[in-house]
BADRENFI-392227 format. One record per residue (C-alpha): x, y, z. Coordinates in pm, whole numbers, plus 50000, padded with zeros to 5 digits. Each point is the difference from the previous one (the first is absolute). Layout:
% BADRENFI-392227
@xx=X; yy=Y; zz=Z
...
***
This chain:
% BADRENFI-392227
@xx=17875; yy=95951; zz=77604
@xx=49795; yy=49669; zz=49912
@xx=50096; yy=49665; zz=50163
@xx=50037; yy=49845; zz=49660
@xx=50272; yy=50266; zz=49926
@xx=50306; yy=49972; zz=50050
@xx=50232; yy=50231; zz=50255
@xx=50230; yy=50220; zz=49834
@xx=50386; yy=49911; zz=50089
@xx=50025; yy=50214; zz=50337
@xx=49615; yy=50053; zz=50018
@xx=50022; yy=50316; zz=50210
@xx=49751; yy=50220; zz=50090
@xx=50043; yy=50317; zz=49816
@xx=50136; yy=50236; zz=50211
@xx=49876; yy=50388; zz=50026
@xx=50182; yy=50234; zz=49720
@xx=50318; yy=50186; zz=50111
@xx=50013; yy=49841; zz=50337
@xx=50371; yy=49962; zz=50039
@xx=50222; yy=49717; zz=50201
@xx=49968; yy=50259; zz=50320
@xx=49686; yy=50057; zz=49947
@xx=49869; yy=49679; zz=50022
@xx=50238; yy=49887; zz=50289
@xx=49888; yy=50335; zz=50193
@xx=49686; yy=49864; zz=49941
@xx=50044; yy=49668; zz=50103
@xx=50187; yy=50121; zz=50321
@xx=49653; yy=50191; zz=50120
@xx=49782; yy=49732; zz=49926
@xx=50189; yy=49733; zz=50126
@xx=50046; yy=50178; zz=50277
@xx=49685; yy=50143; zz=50053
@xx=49830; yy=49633; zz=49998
@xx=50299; yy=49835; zz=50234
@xx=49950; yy=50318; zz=50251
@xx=49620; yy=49933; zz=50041
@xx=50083; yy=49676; zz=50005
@xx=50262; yy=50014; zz=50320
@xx=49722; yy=50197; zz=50123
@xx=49759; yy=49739; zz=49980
@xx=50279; yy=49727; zz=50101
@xx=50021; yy=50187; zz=50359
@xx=49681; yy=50050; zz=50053
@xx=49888; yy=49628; zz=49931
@xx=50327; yy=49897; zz=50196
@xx=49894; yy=50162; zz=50304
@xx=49687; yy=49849; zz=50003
@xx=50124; yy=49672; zz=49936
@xx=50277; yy=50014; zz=50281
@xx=49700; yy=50013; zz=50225
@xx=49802; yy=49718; zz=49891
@xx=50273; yy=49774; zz=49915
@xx=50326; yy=49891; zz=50211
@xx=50329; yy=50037; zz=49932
@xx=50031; yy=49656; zz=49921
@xx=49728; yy=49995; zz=49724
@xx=50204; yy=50237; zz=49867
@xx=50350; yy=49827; zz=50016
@xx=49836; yy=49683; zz=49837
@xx=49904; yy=50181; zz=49720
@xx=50318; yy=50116; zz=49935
@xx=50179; yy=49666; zz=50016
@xx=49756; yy=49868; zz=49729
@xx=50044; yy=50339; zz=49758
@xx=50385; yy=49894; zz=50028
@xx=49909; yy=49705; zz=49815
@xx=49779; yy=50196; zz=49754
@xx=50280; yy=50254; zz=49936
@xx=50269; yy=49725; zz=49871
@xx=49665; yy=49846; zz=49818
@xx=49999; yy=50369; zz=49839
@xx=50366; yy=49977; zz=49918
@xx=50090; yy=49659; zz=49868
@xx=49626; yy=50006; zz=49834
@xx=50043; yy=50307; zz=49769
@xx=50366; yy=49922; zz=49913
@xx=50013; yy=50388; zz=49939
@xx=49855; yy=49997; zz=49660
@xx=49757; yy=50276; zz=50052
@xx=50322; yy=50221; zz=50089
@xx=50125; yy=49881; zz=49678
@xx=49667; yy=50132; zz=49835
@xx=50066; yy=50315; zz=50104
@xx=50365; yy=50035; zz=49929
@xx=50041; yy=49922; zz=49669
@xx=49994; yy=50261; zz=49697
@xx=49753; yy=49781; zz=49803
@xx=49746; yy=49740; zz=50101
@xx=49782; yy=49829; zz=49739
@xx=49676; yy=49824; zz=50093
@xx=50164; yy=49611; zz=49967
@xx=50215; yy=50182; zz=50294
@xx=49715; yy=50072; zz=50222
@xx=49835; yy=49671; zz=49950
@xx=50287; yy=49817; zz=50071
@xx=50107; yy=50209; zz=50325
@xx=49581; yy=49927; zz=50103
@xx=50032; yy=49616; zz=49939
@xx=50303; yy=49953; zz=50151
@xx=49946; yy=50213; zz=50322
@xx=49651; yy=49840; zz=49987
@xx=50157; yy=49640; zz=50067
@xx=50292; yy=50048; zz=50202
@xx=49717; yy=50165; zz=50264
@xx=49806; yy=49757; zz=49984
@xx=50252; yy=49736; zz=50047
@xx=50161; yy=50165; zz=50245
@xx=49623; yy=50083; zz=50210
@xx=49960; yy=49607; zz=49972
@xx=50357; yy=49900; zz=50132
@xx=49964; yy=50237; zz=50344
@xx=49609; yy=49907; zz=50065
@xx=50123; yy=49632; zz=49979
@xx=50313; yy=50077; zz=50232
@xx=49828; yy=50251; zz=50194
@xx=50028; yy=49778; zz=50361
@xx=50392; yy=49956; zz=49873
@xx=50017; yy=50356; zz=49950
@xx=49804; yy=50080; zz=50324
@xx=50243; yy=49806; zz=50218
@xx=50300; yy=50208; zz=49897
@xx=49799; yy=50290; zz=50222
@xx=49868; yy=49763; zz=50232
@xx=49750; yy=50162; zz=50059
@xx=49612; yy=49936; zz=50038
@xx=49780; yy=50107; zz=49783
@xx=50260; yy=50080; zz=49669
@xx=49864; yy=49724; zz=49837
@xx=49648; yy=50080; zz=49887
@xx=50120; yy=50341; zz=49950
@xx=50292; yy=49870; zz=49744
@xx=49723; yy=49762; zz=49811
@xx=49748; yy=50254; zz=49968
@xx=50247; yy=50236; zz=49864
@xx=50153; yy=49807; zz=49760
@xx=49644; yy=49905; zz=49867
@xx=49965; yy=50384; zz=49902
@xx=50328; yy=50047; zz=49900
@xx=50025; yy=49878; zz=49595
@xx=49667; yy=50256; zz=49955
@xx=50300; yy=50281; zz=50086
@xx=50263; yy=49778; zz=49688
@xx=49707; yy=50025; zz=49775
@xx=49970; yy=50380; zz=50002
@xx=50386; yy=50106; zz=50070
@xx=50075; yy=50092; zz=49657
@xx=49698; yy=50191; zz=49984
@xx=50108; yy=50189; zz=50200
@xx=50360; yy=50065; zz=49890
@xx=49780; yy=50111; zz=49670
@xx=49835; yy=50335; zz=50202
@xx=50328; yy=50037; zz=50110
@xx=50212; yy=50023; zz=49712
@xx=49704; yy=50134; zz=49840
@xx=50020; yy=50295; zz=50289
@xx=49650; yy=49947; zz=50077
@xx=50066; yy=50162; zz=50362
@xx=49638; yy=50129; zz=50043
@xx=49852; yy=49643; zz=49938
@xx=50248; yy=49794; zz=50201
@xx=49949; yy=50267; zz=50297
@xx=49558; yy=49947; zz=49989
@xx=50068; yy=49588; zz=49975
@xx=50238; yy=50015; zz=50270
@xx=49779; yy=50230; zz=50252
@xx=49683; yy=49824; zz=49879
@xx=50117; yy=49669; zz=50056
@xx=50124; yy=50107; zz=50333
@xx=49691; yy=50134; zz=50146
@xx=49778; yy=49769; zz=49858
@xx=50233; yy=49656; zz=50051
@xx=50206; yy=49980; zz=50281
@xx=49823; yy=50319; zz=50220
@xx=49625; yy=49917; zz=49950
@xx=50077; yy=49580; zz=50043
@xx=50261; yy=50039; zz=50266
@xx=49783; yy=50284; zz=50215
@xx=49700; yy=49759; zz=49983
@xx=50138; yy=49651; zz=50048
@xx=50222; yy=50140; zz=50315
@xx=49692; yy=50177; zz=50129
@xx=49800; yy=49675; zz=49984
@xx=50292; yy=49843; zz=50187
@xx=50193; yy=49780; zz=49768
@xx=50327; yy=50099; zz=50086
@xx=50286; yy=49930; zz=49805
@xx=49798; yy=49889; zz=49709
@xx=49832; yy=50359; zz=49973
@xx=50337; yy=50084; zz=49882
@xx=50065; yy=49742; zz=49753
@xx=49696; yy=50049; zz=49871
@xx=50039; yy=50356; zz=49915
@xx=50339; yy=49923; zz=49844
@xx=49881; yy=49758; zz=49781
@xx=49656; yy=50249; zz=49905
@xx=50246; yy=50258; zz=49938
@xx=50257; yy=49767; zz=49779
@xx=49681; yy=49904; zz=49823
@xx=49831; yy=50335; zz=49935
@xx=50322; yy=50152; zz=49877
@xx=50082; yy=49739; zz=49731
@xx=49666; yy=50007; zz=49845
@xx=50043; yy=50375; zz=49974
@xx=50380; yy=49974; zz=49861
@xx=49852; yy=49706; zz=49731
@xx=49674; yy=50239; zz=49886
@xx=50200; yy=50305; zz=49922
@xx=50240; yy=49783; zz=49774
@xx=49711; yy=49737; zz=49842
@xx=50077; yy=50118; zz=49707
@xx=50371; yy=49855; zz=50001
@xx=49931; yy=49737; zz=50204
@xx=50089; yy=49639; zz=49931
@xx=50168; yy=49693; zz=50017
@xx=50282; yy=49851; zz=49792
@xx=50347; yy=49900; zz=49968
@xx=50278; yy=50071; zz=49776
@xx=50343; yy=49915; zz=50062
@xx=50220; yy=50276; zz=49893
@xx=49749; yy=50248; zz=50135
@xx=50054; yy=49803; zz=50353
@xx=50333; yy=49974; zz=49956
@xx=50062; yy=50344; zz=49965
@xx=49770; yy=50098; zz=50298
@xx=50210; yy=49738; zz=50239
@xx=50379; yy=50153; zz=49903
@xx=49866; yy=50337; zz=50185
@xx=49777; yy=49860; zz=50220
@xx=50260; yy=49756; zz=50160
@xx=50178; yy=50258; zz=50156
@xx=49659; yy=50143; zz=50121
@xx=49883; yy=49706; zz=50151
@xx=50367; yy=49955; zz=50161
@xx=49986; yy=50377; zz=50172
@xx=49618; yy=49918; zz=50049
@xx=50100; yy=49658; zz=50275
@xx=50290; yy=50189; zz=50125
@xx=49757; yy=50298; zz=50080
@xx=49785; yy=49718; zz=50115
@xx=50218; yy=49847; zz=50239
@xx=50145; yy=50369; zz=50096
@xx=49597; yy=50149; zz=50106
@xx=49878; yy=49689; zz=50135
@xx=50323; yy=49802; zz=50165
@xx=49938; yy=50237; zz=50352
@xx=49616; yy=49889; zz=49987
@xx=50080; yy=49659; zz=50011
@xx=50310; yy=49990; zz=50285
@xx=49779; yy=50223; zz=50219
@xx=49704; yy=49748; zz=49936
@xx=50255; yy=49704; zz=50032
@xx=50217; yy=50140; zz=50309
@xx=49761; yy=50232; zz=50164
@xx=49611; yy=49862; zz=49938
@xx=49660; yy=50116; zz=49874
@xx=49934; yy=50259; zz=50225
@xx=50361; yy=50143; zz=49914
@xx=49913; yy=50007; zz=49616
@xx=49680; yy=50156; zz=50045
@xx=50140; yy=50313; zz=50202
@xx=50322; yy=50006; zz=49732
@xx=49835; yy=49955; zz=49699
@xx=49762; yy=50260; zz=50069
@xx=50249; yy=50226; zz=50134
@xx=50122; yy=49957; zz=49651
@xx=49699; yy=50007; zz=49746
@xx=49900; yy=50325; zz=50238
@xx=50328; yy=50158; zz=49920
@xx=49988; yy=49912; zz=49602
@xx=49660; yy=50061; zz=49968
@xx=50105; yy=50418; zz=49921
@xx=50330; yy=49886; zz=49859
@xx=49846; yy=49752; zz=49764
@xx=49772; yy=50296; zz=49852
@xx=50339; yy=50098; zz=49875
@xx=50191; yy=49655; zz=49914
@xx=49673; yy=49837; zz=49830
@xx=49946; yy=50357; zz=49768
@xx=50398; yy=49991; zz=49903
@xx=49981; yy=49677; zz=49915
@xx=49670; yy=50086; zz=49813
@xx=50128; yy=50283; zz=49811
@xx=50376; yy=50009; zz=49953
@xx=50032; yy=49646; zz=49873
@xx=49830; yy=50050; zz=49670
@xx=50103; yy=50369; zz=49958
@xx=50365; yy=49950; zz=50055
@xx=50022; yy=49696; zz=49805
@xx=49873; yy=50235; zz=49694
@xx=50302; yy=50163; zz=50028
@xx=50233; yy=49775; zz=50092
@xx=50233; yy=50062; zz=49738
@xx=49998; yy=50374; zz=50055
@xx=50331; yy=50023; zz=50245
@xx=49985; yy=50409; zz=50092
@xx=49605; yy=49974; zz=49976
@xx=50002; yy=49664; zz=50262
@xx=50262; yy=50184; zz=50282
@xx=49852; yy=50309; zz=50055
@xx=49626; yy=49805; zz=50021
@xx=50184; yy=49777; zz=50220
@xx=50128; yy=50273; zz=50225
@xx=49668; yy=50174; zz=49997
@xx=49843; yy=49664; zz=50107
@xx=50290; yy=49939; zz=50301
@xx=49955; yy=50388; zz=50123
@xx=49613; yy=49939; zz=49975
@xx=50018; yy=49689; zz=50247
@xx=50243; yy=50169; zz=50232
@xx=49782; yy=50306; zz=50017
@xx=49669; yy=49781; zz=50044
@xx=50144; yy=49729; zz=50259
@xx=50279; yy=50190; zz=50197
@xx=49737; yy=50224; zz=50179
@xx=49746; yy=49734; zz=50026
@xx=50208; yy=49770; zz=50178
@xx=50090; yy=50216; zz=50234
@xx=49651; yy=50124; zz=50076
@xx=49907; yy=49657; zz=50039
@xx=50288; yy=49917; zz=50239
@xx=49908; yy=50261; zz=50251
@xx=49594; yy=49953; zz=50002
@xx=50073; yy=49596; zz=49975
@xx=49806; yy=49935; zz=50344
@xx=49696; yy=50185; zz=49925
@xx=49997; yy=49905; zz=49637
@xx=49989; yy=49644; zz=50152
@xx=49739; yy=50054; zz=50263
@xx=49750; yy=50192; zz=49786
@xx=49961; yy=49753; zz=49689
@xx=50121; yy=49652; zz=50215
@xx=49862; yy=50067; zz=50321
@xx=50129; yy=50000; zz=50390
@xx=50071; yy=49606; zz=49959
@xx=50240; yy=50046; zz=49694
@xx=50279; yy=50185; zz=50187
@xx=50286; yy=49758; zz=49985
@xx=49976; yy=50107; zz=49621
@xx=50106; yy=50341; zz=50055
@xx=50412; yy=49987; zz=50025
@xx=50021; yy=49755; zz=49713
@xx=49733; yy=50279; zz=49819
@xx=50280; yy=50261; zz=50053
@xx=50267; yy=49763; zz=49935
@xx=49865; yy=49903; zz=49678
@xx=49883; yy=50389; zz=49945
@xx=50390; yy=50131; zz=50006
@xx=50087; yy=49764; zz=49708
@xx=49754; yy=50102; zz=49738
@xx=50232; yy=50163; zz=49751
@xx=50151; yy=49692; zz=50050
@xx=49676; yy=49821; zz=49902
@xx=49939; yy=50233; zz=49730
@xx=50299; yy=50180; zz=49867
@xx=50183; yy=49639; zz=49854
@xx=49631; yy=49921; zz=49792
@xx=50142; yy=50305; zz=49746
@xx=50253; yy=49817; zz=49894
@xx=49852; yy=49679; zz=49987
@xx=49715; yy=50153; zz=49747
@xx=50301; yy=50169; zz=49831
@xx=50223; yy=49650; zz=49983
@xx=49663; yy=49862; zz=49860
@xx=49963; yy=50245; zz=49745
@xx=50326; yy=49972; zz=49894
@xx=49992; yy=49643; zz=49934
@xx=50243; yy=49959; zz=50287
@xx=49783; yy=49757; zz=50207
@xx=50303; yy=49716; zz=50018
@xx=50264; yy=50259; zz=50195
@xx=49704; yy=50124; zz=50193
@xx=49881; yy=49620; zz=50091
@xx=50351; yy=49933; zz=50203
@xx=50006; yy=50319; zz=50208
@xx=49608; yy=49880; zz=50141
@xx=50133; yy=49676; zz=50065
@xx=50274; yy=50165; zz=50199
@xx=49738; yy=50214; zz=50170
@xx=49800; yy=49682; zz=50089
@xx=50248; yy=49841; zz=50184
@xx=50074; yy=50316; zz=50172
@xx=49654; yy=50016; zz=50114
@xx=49972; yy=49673; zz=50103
@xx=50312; yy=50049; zz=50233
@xx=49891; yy=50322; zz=50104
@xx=49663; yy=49818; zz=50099
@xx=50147; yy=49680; zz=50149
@xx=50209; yy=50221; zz=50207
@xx=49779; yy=50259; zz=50104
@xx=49776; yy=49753; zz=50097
@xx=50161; yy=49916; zz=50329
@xx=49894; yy=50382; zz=50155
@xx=49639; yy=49963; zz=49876
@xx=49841; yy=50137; zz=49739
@xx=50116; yy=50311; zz=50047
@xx=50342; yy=49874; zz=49899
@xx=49903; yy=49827; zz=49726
@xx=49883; yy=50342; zz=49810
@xx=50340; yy=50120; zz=50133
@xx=50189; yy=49710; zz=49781
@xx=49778; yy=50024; zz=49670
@xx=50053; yy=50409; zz=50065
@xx=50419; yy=49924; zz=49949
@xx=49929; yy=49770; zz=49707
@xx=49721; yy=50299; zz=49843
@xx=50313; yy=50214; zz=50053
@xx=50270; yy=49778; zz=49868
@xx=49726; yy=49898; zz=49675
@xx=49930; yy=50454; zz=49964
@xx=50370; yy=50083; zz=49979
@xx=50074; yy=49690; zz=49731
@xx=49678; yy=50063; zz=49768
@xx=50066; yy=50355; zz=50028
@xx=50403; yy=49908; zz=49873
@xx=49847; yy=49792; zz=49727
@xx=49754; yy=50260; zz=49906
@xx=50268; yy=50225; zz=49957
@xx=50210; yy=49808; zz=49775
@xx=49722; yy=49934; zz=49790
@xx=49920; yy=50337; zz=49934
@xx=50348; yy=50213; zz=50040
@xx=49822; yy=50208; zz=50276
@xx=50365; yy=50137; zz=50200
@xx=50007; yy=49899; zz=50382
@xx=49958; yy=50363; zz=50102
@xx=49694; yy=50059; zz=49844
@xx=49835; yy=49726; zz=50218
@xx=50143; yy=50066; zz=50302
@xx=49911; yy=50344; zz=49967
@xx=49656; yy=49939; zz=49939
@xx=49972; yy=49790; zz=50311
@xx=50219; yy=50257; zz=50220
@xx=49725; yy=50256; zz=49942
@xx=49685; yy=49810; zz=50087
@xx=50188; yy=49873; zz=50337
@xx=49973; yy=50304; zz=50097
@xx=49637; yy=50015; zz=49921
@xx=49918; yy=49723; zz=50116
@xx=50179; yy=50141; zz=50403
@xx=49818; yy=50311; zz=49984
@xx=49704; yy=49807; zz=49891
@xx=50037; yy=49733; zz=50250
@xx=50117; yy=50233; zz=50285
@xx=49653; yy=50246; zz=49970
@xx=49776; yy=49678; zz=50022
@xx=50192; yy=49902; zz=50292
@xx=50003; yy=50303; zz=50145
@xx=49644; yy=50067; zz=49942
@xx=49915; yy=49645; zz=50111
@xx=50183; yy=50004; zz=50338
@xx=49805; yy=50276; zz=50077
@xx=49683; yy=49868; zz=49916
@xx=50111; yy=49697; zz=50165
@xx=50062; yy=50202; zz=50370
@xx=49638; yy=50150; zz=49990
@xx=49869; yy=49604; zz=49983
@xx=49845; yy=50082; zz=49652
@xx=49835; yy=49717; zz=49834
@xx=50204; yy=49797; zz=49763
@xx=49790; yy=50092; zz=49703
@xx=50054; yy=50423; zz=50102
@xx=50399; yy=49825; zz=50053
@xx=49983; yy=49954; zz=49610
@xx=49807; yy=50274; zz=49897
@xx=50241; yy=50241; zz=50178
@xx=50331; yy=49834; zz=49837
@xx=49876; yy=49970; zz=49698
@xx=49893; yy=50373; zz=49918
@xx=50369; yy=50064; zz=50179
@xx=50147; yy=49827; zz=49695
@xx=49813; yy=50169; zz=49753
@xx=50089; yy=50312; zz=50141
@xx=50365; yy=49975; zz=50010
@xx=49988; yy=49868; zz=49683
@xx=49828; yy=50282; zz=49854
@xx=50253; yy=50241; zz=50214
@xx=50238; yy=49831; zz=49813
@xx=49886; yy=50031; zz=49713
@xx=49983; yy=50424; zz=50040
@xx=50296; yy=50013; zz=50198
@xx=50218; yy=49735; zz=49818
@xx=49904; yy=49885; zz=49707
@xx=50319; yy=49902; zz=49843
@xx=49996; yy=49688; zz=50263
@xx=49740; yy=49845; zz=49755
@xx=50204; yy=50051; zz=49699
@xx=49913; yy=49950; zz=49630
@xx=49730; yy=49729; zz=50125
@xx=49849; yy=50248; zz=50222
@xx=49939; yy=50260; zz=49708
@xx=49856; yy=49708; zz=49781
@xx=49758; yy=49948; zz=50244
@xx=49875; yy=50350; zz=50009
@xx=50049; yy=50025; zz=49617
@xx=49803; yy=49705; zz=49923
@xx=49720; yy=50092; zz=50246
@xx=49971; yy=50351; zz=49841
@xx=50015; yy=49862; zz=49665
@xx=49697; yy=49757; zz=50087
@xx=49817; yy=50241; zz=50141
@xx=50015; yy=50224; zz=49692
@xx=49877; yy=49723; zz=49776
@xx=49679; yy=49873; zz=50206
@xx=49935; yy=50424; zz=50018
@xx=50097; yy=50040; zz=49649
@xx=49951; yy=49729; zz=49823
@xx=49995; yy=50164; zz=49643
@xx=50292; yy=50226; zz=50028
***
C-alpha cells in the first residue's frame, strides 16, 4: 500500500485462505508460546547472572520505581487499545484517535511522575527510587506512542510477529544493556537501563509493523465510543494495579530494600513459567473470543476448553515447583538468595490462583462485561492489600501467605462470574478441577519422592532438578497410558491438535 493511500476501514492483513477461527488461535497458541518459552528461558538465564553481580537491593529499587511505571501504564492508556481490539468494527478515524489520545495522556502522565519523582520516592523511603522513577518515566510515553500498535497485531492475530518483536527486543534491549552495564559495575542503573532499551526497542518494532495505519488525530464520537468500553478497562486495570503491586509496596514500606529484593524475585522467578501462559492467553483468547462473542453454545464450550486447559497446564506445574522450590532457588539465584525460597513455594501453590481467574477476565472483556468485572478486582485489591498488611508481621513469607488467601478468594469469584456469563453448570468446573488435583498429587508426590532421594545422596542442586523434573514427566506420561480419562476432553484436544499439526507441516497439500 502507498503512504498517499488511504487504509481500508479495518486495514487487515489478508489472512491465509481457509484458515479457520481454530486454526488461527492454534496457531497463535504455538507461536506465542514458542517465543514467551525461549523467552523465560532467556529470563533465567540472564537472572542468574544478574543475581550475582547485583544485590538484592539493586533489585528491590527497581521494583519500587516499575510500580510507578505500571500505574503510568494504566492511567496512561485509559484502555483504549483493549477497546481496539474488542469492537466488531474499527475504522481508521478510530485508530487515529485511540493513537493521539493514548499518545498525550502518556506523555502527560511521564511528565507529572518525573516532576514528582522525590514525592513519589519518599512514599518508599527508600534510597536510590528516585533516579530510577525519573529515568523511567522519561522512557515511558515512547511505550503510549506504540500501544495501539500493538493492539493492531493483536486483533489482527499477528501471533508470529508479536512473538519475534517480543524475543528480539528482549535479547537485544534489556539482556545485552543490562548484562553489560552490571558487568561494568553500575549497579542498579544496569537494570534501568535495560528496561528502558527494551521499552524502546519494542515500540519501534510494534509502530513499523503498523506504519501503514499509523497516525495522529482526534474525533469525538470515535473517542467517545472507545472511552464507554475502555472505562471499565481502565477501572479493572488500577484495581489489578493496586491488587499485583499493593504487597510490593507494604513489604518495601514495613519490611525494607533488602526484603523487596528477596520477595520480588521470589515472585518474578515463580511467574516467569506461569507468565508464558498468562501473557499468550491474554495474547490469543482476547481477540478470538471477542469474534464470537455473540455465539452463546460456541463461547461455553471454548470457555471450558480454555478453564480445563489451565488446570491441566498449572495444577502439575505448581506442584512440581513446590517440591523442587529450594533448588530451583539456589541454581538460578544463588547460595545468598535463600530467604526467597518459602515465599517461592508459597507463591508456587497459588498459581491456578494466579492464572485460572485471568479466563474469565479475558472472557468478561470479550463480552463487553468489563463494568461487573471492574468491582470484583477492586474487591480483590483490598483483599490483597489486607492479606499483605497482615502477613507482613511473620515476614515475607507471610505476606505470600495473605495475597495466596486473597488469589484464592479472587479464583473462586472470577471463576462464579465466568460461569454466569457463559451458562457453564457448577459441576462441569468442579469436575474439571477434581481431576487435575489428582494429577497434580501424583505429579507432585514422584518429584518429591525422586527429589528426597536425590537430596540424601548430597546430589547437586542442579542433578536435584534434573531428577524431579524427568519424575514429573514420567508420571505424567504414566498417566496418560494408564489414566487418561483424568485429562478429559482437554487432554484429547491436546493430542488431537498435535496430530493434526503434525499432519499438515508433513502433508501440507493433502
Amino acid at each position: 500500500m502507498n503512504s498517499d493511500q488511504p487504509p481500508p476501514p479495518d486495514p487487515e492483513p489478508a489472512a491465509k485462505p481457509g484458515r479457520s477461527l481454530t486454526q488461527k488461535t492454534v496457531s497463535g497458541f504455538i507461536w506465542s508460546a514458542g517465543g514467551n518459552a525461549a523467552q523465560v528461558v532467556l529470563r533465567m538465564l540472564v537472572l542468574a547472572v544478574l543475581a550475582r553481580l547485583l544485590e538484592p537491593s539493586s533489585f528491590g529499587i527497581v521494583s519500587a520505581a516499575l510500580i510507578v511505571i505500571s500505574l503510568l501504564e494504566v492511567t496512561g492508556q485509559a484502555g483504549t487499545s483493549q477497546a481496539i481490539i474488542q469492537r466488531p468494527d474499527i475504522e481508521p478515524r478510530d485508530i487515529h484517535t485511540a493513537i493521539g489520545f493514548t499518545a498525550l495522556t502518556s506523555c502527560l502522565m511521564g511528565a507529572l511522575i518525573f516532576v514528582f519523582a522525590a514525592d513519589i520516592a519518599a512514599l518508599f523511603d527508600m534510597q536510590g527510587v528516585e533516579p530510577a522513577v525519573q529515568l523511567l518515566a522519561l522512557a515511558f510515553p515512547i511505550k503510549g506512542f506504540s500501544a495501539v500498535s500493538e493492539a493492531l497485531l493483536r486483533r489482527w492475530m499477528q501471533f508470529r510477529r508479536l512473538a519475534g518483536i517480543t524475543l528480539a527486543s528482549y535479547i537485544f534491549g534489556y539482556a545485552l544493556v543490562a548484562l553489560t552495564l552490571a558487568y561494568l559495575g553500575w549497579g542498579v542503573l544496569a537494570l534501568v537501563y535495560g528496561q528502558i532499551a527494551q521499552t524502546v526497542l519494542l515500540s519501534l518494532c510494534h509502530i513499523v509493523f503498523t506504519r501503514h495505519v499509523f497516525g495522529f488525530g482526534f474525533h469525538w464520537p470515535a473517542l467517545k465510543g472507545l472511552l464507554v468500553f475502555s472505562g471499565g478497562i481502565s477501572l479493572s486495570r488500577f484495581a489489578n494495579f493496586f491488587a499485583t503491586n499493593a504487597d510490593n509496596f507494604i513489604v518495601g514500606r514495613m519490611l525494607g530494600v533488602e526484603a523487596l529484593g528477596f520477595y520480588s524475585r521470589a515472585f518474578n522467578f515463580m511467574m516467569m513459567p506461569v507468565g508464558l501462559l498468562g501473557s499468550v492467553l491474554d495474547m490469543v483468547l482476547y481477540p478470538a473470543m471477542s469474534s464470537i462473542q455473540t455465539e452463546e453454545e460456541r463461547l461455553r464450550r471454548a470457555y471450558l476448553l480454555v478453564v480445563g486447559l489451565i488446570a491441566l497446564t498449572v495444577m502439575p506445574l505448581s506442584a512440581v515447583m513446590v517440591a523442587l522450590g529450594p533448588e530451583m532457588i539456589l541454581v538460578v539465584l544463588g547460595p545468598n538468595w535463600t530467604e526467597a525460597i518459602l515465599p517461592f513455594q508459597i507463591l508456587s501453590s497459588c498459581l491456578l490462583f494466579r492464572i485460572g481467574y485471568k479466563a474469565n477476565t479475558i472472557l468478561a472483556r470479550a463480552k463487553g462485561a468489563v463494568y461487573r468485572s471492574a468491582w470484583r478486582q477492586w474487591l480483590f485489591a483490598v483483599l490483597v492489600v489486607l492479606g499483605a498488611w497482615a502477613g507482613h508481621f511473620h515476614g515475607t513469607s507471610g505476606v505470600a501467605a495473605g495475597v495466596g488467601l486473597a488469589l484464592a478468594a479472587q479464583f473462586l469469584m472470577m471463576l462464579d462470574f465466568g460461569r454466569r456469563l457463559t451458562s457453564a453448570s457448577p459441576g462441569d468446573l468442579a469436575r474439571i478441577h477434581m481431576r487435575h488435583l489428582a494429577v497434580a498429587v501424583l505429579t507432585g508426590g514422584g518429584t518429591y519422592a525422586f527429589a528426597a532421594v536425590a537430596r540424601a545422596y548430597e546430589m547437586p542442586h542442579l542433578v536435584v532438578v534434573m531428577a524431579g523434573g524427568t519424575a514429573a514427566v514420567s508420571v505424567m506420561l504414566a498417566i496418560q497410558l494408564l489414566t487418561p480419562h483424568l485429562y478429559g476432553e482437554e487432554g484429547v484436544w491436546i493430542k488431537d491438535t498435535v496430530t493434526s499439526q503434525i499432519a499438515r507441516k508433513t502433508h501440507p497439500a493433502e
